[in-house]
Structures are given as C-alpha cells and as structure tokens.
N, C-alpha and C positions, 0 to 999 in steps of 0.2 A: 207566147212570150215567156213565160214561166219555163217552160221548156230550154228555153234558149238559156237564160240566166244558170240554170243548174247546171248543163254544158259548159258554160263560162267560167261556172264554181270550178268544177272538176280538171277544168284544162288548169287552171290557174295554181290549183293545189299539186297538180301534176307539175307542174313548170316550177314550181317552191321548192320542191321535194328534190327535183334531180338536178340543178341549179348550182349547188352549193356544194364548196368542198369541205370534206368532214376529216378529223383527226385519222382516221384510219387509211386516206388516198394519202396523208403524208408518210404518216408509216410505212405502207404496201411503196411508197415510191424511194424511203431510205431502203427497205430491203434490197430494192433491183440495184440502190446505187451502191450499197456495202459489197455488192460483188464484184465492181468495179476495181476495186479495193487492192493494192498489193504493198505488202511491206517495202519498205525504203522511199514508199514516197513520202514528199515535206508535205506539212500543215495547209499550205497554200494550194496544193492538185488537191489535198482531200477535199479543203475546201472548196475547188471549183463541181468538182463531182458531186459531193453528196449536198452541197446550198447550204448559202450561210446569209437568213432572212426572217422575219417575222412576217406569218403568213394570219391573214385573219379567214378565220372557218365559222361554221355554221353550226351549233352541236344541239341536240338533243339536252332539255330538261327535265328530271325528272324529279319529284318528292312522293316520299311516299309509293315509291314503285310503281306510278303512274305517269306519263308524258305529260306537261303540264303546260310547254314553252318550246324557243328555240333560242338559243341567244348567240348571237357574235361576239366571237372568243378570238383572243391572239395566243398566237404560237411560237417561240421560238425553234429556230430550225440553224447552228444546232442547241438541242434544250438546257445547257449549261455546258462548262469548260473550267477549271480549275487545275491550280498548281498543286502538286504533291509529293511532299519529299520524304522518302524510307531510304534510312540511313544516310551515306551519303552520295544519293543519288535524285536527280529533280526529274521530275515526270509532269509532261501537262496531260490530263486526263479530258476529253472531250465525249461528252454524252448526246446522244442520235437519239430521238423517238422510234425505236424499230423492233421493240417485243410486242407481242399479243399481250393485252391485257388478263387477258387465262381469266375473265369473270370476275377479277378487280373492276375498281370506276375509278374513271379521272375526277378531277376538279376543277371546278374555275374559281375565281375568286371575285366576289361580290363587287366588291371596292374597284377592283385593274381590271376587271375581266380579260383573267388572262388563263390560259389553258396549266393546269398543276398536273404533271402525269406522274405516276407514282414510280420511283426510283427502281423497282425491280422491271419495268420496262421501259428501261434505257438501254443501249448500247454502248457501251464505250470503247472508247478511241484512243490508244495509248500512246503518245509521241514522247519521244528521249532528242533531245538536242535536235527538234524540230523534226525528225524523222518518224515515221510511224514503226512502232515496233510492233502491235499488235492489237488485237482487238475482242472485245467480248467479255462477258461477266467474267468467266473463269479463267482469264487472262489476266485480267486486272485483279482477280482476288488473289491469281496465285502472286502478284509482286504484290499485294498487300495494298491495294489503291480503293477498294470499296470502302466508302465512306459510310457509316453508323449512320443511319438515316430515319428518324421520328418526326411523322407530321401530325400537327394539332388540326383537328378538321371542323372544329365548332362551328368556324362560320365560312364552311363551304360549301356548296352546291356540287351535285354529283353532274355527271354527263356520260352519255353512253350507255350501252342499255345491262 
C-alpha cells in the first residue's frame, strides 16, 4: 500500500508541475506573435495577433534564493500602453512581455497579485495615428519614447528563478 501512495505522490507532483502556464510560454508566444508583425498595420490587427487579455499563470516563489511556494499570479497581455508626446507629435506606446529576463527577476505584488516584469523586458509597440510605425527598445529610444523607470521593491516578492 505504501507503495502505491508514493506512486500517487509522484504522478500528482508530476501532473502540478506540467499543468500550469508560466510567465515565459507567454513571452516564448509574443516572440512568434511579434513576427507576425508589419508596419502599417492599425492598433486593432496588432491587437488580434499578438492578445490583448489578463492571463493568470502559475510562478515560482522564491526567498532567500530558495523555492519556497507557487503562487497564482495575473498577467496582463499587453503589460501596459500609454500616450506620449515629443514635440509636436502624439505616439501611443504599447508594451509586449517579450525580452528574456537576462538573470533579472520579475515580481508580484503581495496585495493584487499581480505579475511586475521589469521595464527593460518589455517590448514596445509604436503607433502614430493608429498605425504601427515601429517597434523595439531602440526604436522607441531613438523617438525619444522610453520612459525613466524606478521601481521601489520593499514589498515585493521575486518569481522566477
């Protein structure tokens, strides 16, 4: 009987494990959709392509550089959009979860649990009068669209390994 129980452990921890979508299958799946991607399309096809949804995932806890937990986390998808205007010209800026974290950690936050990914893996999305003109960090810094970005993290929890 014992026997069987541990069998039961193992399938069950196996079945937890592969189960659940993680911050990085939405990542890995903006990547395929950003190649879909061509300038002059409006806000709307980008929208249909690359999903515009809060997705709840499953993330890794860690403290202390130990796995400690698992918690469900919300996403949005996409992770913010904002208006931006350099001189006189309006730009709406939409940001994609779709960098590697390069050995950064995301966060969630205690209170919403809700997924905080750090601003250097974002994608952006550049539309001028609804039309997509371009995209990517070095897109958007060369019109001047990257936003000065400090986050306070006292009371965050990290995710991800």
């Amino acid at each position: 009987m014992k026997r069987y129980m541990w069998a039961f452990y193992f399938l069950i921890v196996a079945l937890l494990g592969c189960a659940h979508l993680q911050t990085e299958d939405i990542r890995a799946r903006n990547i395929e959709s950003l190649k879909q991607l061509e300038i002059g399309m409006t806000e709307a096809e980008v929208g249909r392509i690359m999903g515009v949804d809060v997705e709840r995932v499953q993330e890794p806890v860690y403290y202390q550089g130990r796995l400690v937990d698992y918690q469900i986390i919300e996403v949005r998808n996409p992770y913010r959009a904002e208006s931006r205007t350099v001189g006189d010209k309006t730009y709406r800026v939409v940001y994609y979860y779709a960098e590697p974290l390069g050995g950064m950690r995301g966060y969630w936050d205690r209170s919403y649990r809700e997924a905080i990914v750090p601003d250097e893996c974002l994608t952006p999305l550049v539309f001028e009068h609804g039309r997509l003109i371009g995209l990517g960090r070095e897109f958007a810094d060369e019109k001047g669209l990257l936003p000065e970005f400090d986050m306070e993290t006292t009371d965050w929890m990290f995710w991800g390994s």
